[in-house]
N, C-alpha and C positions, 0 to 999 in steps of 0.2 A: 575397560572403557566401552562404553555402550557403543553402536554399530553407528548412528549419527555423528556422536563426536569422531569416530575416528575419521567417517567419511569428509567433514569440516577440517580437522588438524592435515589430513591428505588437500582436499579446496586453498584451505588459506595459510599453512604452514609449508613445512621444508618436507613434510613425510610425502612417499610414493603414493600413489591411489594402491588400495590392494587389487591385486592381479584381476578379480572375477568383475569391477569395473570398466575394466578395457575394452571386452568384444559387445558387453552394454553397451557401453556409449558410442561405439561403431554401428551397434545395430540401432538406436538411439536418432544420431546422427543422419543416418541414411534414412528414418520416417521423417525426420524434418525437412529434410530435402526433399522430399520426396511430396511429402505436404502440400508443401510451398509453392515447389512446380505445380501442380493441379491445378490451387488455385492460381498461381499466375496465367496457365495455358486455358484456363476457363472452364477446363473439365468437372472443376467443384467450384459451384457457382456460389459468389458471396452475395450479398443481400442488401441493396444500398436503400437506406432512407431518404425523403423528401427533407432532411433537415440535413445541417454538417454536423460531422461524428471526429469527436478527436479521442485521441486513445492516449492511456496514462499507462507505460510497463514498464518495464525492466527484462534483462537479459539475465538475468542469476536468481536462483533459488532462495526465496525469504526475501527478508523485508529492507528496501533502500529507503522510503521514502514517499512510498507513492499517493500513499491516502493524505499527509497533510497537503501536498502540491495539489490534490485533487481537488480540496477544500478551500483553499486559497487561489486557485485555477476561478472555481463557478463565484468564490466572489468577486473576483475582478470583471469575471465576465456580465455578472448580474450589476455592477458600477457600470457598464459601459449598456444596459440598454438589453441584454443577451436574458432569456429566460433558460436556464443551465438545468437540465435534470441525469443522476448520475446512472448504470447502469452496472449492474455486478454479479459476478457467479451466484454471489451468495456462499464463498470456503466455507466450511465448519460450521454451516447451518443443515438439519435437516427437509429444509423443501425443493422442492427441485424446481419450482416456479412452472411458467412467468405469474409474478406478484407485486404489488405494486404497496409498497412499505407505508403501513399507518403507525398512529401514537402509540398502538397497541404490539408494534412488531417488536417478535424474541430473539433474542441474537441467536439461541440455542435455536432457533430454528429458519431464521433469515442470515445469520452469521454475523461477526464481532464488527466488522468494518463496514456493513453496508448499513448498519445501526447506529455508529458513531458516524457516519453521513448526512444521515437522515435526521438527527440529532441536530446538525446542524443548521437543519433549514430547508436543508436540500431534497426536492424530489429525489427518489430513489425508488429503482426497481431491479428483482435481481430475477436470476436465473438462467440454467442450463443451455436453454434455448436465447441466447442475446438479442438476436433481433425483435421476436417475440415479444421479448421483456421490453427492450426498448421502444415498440410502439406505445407499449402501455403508456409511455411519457409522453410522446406524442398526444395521446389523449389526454393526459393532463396538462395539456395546456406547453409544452417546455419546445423551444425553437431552435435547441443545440444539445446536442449529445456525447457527453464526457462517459468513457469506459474505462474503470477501476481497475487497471490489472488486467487490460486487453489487447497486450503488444503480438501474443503470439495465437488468438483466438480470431484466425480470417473471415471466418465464415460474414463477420460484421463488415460491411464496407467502410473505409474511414477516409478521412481526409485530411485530417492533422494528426501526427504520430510523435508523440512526448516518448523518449526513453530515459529513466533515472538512471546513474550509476551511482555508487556507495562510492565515496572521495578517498576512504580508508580501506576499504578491504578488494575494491575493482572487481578486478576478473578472477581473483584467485589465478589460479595455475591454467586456465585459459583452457582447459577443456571440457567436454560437454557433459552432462548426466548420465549417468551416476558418478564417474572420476574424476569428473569436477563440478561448479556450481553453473554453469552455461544450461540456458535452456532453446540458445540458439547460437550460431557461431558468433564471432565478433564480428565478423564484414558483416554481420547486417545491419550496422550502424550505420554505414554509409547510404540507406534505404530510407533511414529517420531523419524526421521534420527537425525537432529539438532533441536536442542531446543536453540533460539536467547532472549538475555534478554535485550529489547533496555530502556537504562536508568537505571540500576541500575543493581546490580551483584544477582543470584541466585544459589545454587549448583546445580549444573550438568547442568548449562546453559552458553553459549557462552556470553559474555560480550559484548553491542554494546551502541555504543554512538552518538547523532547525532551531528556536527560540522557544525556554521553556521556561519562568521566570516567577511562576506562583504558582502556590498549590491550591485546590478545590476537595471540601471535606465532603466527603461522599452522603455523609447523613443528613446534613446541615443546611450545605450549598455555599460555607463560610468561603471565602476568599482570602489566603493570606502571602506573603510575599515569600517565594520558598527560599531565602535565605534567613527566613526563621528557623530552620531547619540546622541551618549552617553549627558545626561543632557537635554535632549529637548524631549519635546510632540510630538508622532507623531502618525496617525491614523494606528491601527494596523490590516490587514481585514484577515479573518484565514475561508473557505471553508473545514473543513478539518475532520478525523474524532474526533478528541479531539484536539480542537482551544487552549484551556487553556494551551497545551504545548511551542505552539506558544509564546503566550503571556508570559508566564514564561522566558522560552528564551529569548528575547528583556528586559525582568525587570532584568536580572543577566548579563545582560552588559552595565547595567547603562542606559536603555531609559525607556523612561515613555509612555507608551502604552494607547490610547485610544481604547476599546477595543469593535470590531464590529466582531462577531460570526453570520456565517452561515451557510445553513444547509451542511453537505459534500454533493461538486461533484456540490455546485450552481452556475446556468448559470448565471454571473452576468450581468446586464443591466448599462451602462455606470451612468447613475443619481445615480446607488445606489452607487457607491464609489466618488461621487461629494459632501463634506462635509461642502463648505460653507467657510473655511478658511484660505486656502492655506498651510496647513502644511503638512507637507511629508507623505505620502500612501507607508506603510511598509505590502509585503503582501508574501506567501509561493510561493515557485515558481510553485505549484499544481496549483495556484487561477490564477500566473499570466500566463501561457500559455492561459488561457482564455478569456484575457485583452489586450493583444498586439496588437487588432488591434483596441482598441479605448484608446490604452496610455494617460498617461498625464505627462507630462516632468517633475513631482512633487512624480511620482510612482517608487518603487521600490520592487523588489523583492530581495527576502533573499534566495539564496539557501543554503541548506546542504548536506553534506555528509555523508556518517553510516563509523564507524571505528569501524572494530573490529579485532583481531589478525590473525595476519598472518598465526597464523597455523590453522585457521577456513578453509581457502579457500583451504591450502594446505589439508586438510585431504577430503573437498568438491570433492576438482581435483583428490583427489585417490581414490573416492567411481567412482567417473565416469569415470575414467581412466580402472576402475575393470570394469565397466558395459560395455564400450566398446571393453574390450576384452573377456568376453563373449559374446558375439552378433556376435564374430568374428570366436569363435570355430564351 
């Protein structure tokens, strides 16, 4: 068993963490802490913008959710009047920024998710440096600042604090990295604006669901109802941070999944999704902005959407509606 699956089967199964995880995550532990206080005592100064900044994160390792809420976040916000531009590391791209994402940006070098952002419509800028990066949107014109996966990155100042939790897999075993999937203890929940529960309902958490209901041929741009799919084999390829949700998905709407998991954020090389049998390539739409430009008229991607109540966004739009008119007195 490779050294990730075991570290996951110890996270979210009945297995112990192996031993050399322990004084990790104590030493682990004590830089978070330690972090934190800085910035909270002001010794490590954060960096506030003339605009409001709300932050999109999670508390565990891999992927709950974040980028579709992101996406459905700026267009509630762009309904209501708000010009939303998004800001991001940039994972798994080689630039280190700040850069401000054109037609022409590579995920191989701006990364998979700030690509399928941008894709959307959405200003996007990413980089190392956030504030940095984030002014650039400032200059493009954008009046509110959404962070991609910037619950535990201070140095940004914010004002509204989204934390996703996975409905299905939680906390795991509730301890911190490496011997378990926590990238910050669990009280720091009690510090968050919104608490998002995607996939399954929790008290005092916002209910989000992902919807994914047709496929998109990557060659084509066909559009077809993915329960065309339904009763037939097809190769399922999942880049993602928990692929098993993927695959889950596709089996509760009647297709039968062959199931190829790799690792989040993989640069994939055209041979590795060449399987030899000509059956359809069903893939997230994360994996497939990375693939479009060695398509195969056999590939498709699955997009979805996060649904969650209407009055999520509207009470979203009156924290920042508040902070803007502060900023104003």
């Amino acid at each position: 068993m490779a050294l990730a699956d075991t570290l996951i089967a110890a996270w979210y199964g009945d297995r112990r963490p192996p031993w050399w995880t322990l004084p990790l995550a104590a030493l682990y532990g004590a830089l978070v802490t330690g972090r934190r206080a800085l910035y909270a005592r002001g010794l490590w100064r954060r960096q506030r913008l003339p605009v409001p900044v709300v932050v999109v994160g999670n508390l565990t390792a891999g992927g709950t959710g974040k980028t579709p809420l992101t996406l459905v976040l700026t267009d509630a916000l762009r309904a209501r009047g708000w010009r939303p531009g998004v800001v991001s590391r940039g994972y798994g791209g080689s630039r280190r920024g700040p850069l401000l994402l054109d037609e022409q940006a590579d995920p191989t070098e701006v990364g998979d998710e700030p690509c399928l952002i941008h894709a959307h419509g959405v200003p996007v800028a990413i980089g190392r440096d956030r504030p940095a990066a984030a002014r650039l949107l400032l200059d493009a014109g954008c009046d509110v600042i959404v962070a991609d996966d910037g619950l535990q990155h201070y140095r940004l100042a914010r004002d509204v604090e989204i934390c996703v939790v996975d409905g299905m897999r939680g906390f795991g075993n509730g301890r911190l990295l490496p011997a378990g999937p926590l990238r910050e203890p669990v009280s720091r929940l009690r510090t968050v604006d919104f608490l998002v529960c995607n996939g399954g309902e929790r008290e005092g958490m916002w209910p989000m669901r992902l919807v994914g209901d047709e496929a998109v041929n990557l060659a084509a741009a066909r559009r077809v109802p993915l329960r065309d799919f339904a009763g037939h084999r097809v190769h399922a390829v999942a880049a993602i941070g928990n692929p098993q949700r993927f695959f889950a998905d596709l089996r509760r709407q009647g297709i039968e999944p062959i199931e190829h998991a790799f690792p989040d954020h993989h640069a994939f090389a055209p041979e590795e999704l060449d399987f030899g049998d000509g059956l359809p390539v069903l893939m997230t739409d994360k994996d497939a902005i990375k693939c479009r430009r060695f398509a195969r008229a056999h590939w498709w991607r699955v997009p979805v959407r996060a649904m969650l109540p209407p009055t999520f966004f509207a009470a979203v739009a009156a924290r920042l509606q508040a902070v803007r008119g502060l900023s104003r007195q």
